[in-house]
C-alpha positions as CSV (number, residue, x, y, z in Angstrom):
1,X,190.1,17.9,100.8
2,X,194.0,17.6,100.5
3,X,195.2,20.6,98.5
4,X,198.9,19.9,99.0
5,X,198.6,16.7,96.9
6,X,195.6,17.1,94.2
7,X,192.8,19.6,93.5
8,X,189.8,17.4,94.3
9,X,186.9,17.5,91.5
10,X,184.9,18.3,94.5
11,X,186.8,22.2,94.7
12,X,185.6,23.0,90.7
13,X,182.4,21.3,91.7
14,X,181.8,23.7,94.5
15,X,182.6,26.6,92.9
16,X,180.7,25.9,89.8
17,X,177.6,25.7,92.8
18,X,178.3,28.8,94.7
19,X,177.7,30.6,91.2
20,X,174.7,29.2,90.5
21,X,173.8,30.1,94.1
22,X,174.6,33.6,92.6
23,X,172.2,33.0,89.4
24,X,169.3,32.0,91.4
25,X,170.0,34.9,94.2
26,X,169.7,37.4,91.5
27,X,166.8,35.5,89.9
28,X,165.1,36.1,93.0
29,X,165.6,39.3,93.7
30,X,164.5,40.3,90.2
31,X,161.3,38.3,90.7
32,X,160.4,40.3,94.2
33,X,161.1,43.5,91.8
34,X,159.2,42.5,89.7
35,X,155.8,41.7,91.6
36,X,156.7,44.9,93.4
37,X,155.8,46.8,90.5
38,X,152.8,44.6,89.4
39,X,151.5,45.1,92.8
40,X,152.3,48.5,93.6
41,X,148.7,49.3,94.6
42,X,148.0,46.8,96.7
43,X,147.8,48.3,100.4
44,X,148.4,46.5,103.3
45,X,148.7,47.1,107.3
46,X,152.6,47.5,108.5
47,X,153.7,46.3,111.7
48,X,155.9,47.2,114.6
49,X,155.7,44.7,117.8
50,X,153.2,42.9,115.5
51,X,150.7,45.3,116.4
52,X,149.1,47.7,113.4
53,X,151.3,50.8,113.5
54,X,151.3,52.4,109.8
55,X,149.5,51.9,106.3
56,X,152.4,50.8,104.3
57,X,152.3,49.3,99.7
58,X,153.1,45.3,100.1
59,X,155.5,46.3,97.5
60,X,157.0,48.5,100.6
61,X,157.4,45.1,102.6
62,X,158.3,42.8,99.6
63,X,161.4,45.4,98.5
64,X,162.6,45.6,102.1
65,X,163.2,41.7,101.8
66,X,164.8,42.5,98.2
67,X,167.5,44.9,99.6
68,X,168.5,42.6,102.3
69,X,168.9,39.9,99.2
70,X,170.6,42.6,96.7
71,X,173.2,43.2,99.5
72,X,173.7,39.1,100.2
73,X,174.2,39.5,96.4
74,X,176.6,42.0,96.4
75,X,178.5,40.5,99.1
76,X,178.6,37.1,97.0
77,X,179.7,38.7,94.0
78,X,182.8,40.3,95.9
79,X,183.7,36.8,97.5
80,X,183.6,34.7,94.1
81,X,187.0,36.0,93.0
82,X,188.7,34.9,96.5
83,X,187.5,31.9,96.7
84,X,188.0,31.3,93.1
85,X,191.8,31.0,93.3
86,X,193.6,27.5,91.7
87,X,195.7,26.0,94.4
88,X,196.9,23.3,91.9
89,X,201.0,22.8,91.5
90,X,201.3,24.4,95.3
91,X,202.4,20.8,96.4
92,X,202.8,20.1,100.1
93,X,205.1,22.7,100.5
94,X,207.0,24.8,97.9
95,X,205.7,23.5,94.4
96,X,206.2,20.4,92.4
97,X,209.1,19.4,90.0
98,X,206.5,19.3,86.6
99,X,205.8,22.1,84.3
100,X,202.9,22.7,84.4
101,X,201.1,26.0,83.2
102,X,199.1,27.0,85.5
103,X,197.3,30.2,84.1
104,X,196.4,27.9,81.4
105,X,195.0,25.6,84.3
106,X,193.1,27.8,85.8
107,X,191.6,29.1,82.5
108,X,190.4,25.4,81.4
109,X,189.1,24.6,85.3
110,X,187.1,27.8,85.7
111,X,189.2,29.7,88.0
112,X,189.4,33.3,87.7
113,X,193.2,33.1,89.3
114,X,195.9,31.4,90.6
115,X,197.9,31.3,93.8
116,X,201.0,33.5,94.6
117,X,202.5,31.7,97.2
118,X,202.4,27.7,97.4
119,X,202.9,28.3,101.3
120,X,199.8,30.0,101.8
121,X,197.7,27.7,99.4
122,X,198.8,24.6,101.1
123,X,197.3,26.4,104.4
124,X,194.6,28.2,103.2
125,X,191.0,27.8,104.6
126,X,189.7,31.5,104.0
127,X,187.7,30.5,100.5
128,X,185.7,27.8,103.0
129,X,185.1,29.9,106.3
130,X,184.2,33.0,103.7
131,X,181.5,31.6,102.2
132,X,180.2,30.4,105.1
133,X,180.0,33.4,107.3
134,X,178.2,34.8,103.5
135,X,175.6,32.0,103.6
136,X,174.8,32.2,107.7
137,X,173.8,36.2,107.0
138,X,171.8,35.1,103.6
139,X,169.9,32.5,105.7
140,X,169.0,34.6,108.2
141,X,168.0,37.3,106.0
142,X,165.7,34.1,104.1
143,X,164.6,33.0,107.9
144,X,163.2,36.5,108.3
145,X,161.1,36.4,104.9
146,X,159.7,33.0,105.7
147,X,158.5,34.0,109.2
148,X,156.6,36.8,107.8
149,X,155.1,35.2,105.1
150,X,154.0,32.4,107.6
151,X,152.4,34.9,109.6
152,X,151.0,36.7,106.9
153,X,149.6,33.7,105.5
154,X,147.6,32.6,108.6
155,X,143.7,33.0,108.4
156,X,144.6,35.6,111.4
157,X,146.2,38.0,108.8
158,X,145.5,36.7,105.7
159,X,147.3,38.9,103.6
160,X,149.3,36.1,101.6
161,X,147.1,32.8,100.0
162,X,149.8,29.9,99.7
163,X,148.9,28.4,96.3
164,X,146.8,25.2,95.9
165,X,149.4,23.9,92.8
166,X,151.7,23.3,95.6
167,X,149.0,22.0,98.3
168,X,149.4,18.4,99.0
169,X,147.5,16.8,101.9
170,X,149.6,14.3,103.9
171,X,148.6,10.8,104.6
172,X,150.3,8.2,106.9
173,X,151.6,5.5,103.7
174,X,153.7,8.3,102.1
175,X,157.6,7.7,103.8
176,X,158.2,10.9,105.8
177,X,161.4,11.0,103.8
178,X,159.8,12.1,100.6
179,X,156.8,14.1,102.0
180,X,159.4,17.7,101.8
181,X,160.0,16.8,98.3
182,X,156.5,16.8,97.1
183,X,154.8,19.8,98.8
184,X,155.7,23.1,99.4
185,X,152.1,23.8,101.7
186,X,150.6,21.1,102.7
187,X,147.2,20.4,104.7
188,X,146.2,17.6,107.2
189,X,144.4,13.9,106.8
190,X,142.1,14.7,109.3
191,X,142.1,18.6,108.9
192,X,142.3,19.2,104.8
193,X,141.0,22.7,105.2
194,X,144.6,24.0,106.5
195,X,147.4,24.8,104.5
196,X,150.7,24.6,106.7
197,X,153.7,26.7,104.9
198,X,156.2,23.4,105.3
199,X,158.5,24.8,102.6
200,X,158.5,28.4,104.7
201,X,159.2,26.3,107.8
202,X,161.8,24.4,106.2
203,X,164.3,27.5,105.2
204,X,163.9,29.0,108.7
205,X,164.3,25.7,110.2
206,X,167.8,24.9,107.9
207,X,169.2,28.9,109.0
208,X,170.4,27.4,111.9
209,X,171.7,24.6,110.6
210,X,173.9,26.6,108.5
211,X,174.6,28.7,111.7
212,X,176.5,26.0,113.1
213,X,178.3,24.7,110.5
214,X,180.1,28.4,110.3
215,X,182.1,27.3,113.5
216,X,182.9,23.9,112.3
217,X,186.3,24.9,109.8
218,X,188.2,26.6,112.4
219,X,188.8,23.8,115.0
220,X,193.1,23.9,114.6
221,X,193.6,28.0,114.5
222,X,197.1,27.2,116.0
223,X,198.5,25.1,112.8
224,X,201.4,26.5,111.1
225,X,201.9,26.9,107.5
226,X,202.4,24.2,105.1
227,X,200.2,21.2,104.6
228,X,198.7,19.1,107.8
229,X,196.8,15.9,107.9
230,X,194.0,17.8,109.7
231,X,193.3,20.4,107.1
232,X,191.8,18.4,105.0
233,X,188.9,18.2,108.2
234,X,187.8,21.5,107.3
235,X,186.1,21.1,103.8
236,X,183.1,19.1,104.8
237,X,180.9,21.6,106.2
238,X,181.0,23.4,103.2
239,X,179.1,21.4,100.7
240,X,175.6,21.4,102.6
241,X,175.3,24.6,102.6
242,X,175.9,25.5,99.3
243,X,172.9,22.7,98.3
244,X,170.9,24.4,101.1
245,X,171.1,28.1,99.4
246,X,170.4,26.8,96.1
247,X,167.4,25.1,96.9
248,X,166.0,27.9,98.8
249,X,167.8,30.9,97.3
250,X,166.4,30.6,93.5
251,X,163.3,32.6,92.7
């Protein structure tokens, strides 16, 4: 993206995405919260090395995940307003000869401000490397709950049934592209009895996906201010991982 030159649609577009990443974060934590309560007397074993150690509520375990998500939340909600800044009318360098008002601008495109110096908003990268070093600890916190509800759904534990309204039993016609798409536990054509977590699997599997991508907007740390052909390089890791956290962030 070329901020020195246009706001691209793909900026308001983003933006518009990271809050309903925020939506569906706090739609899940409210969910957990609520099944905490629901099932306050349900009693379960608590582990340490993944050997028994203490009796502990499964709403003990399920809020411990919640307050690792309420702090991702928190975090979010103090990022939104600086990455939320108009960079329109900063130019290529020191502003442009129209009149435009921005305030006004930012109002009617969903900004909550605009820039103070057309220097810095040529340059800036912060909004993109922020909300990625947000959404690496949010997936790792989301790679943590999937491995333990994959464990605790094997017929070794036990404690968690994967429901059959999302079981779906693979067979070899279906394109492998679409098979993630239909199931979110799926069995085997030659062993229907099982019920393999895919959709738990998946959202471990995509944390360090979104891992990497953290390093990938910081490759020119030695440009100067004012606009260069190469920062427009550093928008692109930004959009998959916005579509990964609101697939797998919503409750």
């Amino acid at each position: 993206m070329d901020r020195s030159h246009s706001l691209d649609p793909q900026l308001i577009s983003q933006l518009e995405e990271v809050e309903h990443v925020e939506k569906f974060l706090k739609s899940l934590i409210e969910t957990m919260a609520t099944r905490a309560e629901a099932e306050v007397d349900v009693l379960m074993p608590g582990y340490t090395h993944l050997q028994r150690a203490q009796p502990i509520r499964w709403s003990h375990f399920l809020l411990s995940h919640a307050y690792a998500f309420l702090a991702d939340y928190e975090r979010l909600v103090a990022i939104i307003p600086r990455i939320s800044v108009l960079p329109l009318g900063a130019g290529a360098l020191a502003g442009n000869p129209y009149s435009l008002d921005r305030a006004l601008l930012a109002k009617e495109l969903g900004f909550r401000s605009i820039g103070r110096n057309s220097m810095h908003m040529v340059t800036d990268r912060d909004y993109i490397v922020e909300f990625l070093q947000w959404a690496t600890l949010f997936m790792m916190h989301m790679s943590r709950f999937a491995e333990d509800l994959i464990v605790y759904s094997s017929a070794e534990f036990g404690f968690v049934q994967l429901s059959d309204a999302y079981r779906y039993v693979f067979v070899d016609h279906i394109p492998r592209r679409h098979r993630n798409s239909l199931t979110e536990s799926t069995g085997s054509s030659i062993m229907p009895q099982k019920k393999n977590p895919d959709s738990l699997e998946i959202i471990r599997g995509k944390s360090g996906r979104i891992l990497g991508q953290v390093c990938c907007p910081c490759p020119q740390p030695s440009n100067g201010m004012a606009h260069h052909l190469d920062d427009r390089r550093h928008c692109q890791p930004q959009k998959p991982s916005i579509n990964v956290q609101q697939r797998y962030g919503r409750g």
